[in-house]
C-alpha positions as CSV (number, residue, x, y, z in Angstrom):
1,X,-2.2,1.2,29.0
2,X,-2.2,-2.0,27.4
3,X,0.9,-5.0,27.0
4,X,0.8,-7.2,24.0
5,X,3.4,-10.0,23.3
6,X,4.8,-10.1,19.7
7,X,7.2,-12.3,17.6
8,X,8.6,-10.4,14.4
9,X,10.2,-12.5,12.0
10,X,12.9,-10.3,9.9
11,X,14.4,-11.4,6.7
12,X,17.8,-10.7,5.4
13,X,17.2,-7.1,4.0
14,X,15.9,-5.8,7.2
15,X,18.1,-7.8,9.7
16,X,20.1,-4.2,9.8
17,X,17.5,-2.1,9.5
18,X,16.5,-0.3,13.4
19,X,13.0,-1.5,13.0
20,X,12.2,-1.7,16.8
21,X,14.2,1.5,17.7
22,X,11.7,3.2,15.2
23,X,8.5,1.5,17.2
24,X,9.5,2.5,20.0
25,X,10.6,6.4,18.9
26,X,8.1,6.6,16.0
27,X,5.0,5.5,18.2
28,X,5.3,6.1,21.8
29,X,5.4,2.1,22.4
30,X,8.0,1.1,25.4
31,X,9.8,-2.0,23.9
32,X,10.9,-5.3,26.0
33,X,13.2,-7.7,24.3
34,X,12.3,-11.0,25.8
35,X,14.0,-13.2,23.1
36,X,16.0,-13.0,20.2
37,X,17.8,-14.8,17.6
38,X,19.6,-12.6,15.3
39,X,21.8,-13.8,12.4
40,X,22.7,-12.1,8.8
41,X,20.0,-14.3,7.3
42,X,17.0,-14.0,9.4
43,X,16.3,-13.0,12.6
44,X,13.5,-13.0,15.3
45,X,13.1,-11.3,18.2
46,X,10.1,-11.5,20.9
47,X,9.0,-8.3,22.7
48,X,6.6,-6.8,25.1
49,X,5.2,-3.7,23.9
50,X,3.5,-1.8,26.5
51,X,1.5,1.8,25.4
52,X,-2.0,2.6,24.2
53,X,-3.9,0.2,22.4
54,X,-4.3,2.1,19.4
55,X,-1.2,3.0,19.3
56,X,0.2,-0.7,19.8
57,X,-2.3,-1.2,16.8
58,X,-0.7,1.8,14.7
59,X,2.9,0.3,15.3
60,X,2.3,-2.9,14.4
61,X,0.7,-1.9,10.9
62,X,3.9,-0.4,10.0
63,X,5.8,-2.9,11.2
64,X,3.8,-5.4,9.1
65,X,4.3,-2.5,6.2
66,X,7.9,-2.8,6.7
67,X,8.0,-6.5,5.5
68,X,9.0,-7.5,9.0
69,X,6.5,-11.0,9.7
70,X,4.2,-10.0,13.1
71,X,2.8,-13.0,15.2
72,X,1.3,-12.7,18.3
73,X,2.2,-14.7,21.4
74,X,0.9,-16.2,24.5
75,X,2.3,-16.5,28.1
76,X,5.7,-16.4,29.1
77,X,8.5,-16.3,27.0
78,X,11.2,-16.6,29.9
79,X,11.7,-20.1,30.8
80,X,13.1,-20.5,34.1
């Protein structure tokens, strides 16, 4: 198993659409919200995905295919 940290970075068009429901149905990825800020202009969200890596990989690429910006991230994202 492997755990990867991700920022996605929706625009307006896809603030609606269930991108991360789909990750995590589509692709055998569990998903962890960590952060979010979602408005009806843009949104971002920070998760933990946790599944195999090349599966993690797969997802990922059709997130990016979805128009949704992927960014990695570092350490935690919970501040006490």
């Amino acid at each position: 198993m492997d755990r990867r940290r991700v920022r996605f970075t929706f625009q307006s068009e896809l603030v609606k659409e269930p991108i991360i429901y789909r990750l995590g149905h589509d692709f055998h990825i569990v998903t962890n919200i960590r952060r979010a800020d979602v408005g009806e202009q843009m949104g971002w969200v920070i998760l933990e995905l946790d599944g195999e890596k090349e599966e993690i990989e797969r997802g990922l690429q059709w997130v990016s295919s979805t128009g949704v910006r992927v960014d990695p991230v570092g350490g935690d994202v919970i501040e006490g």
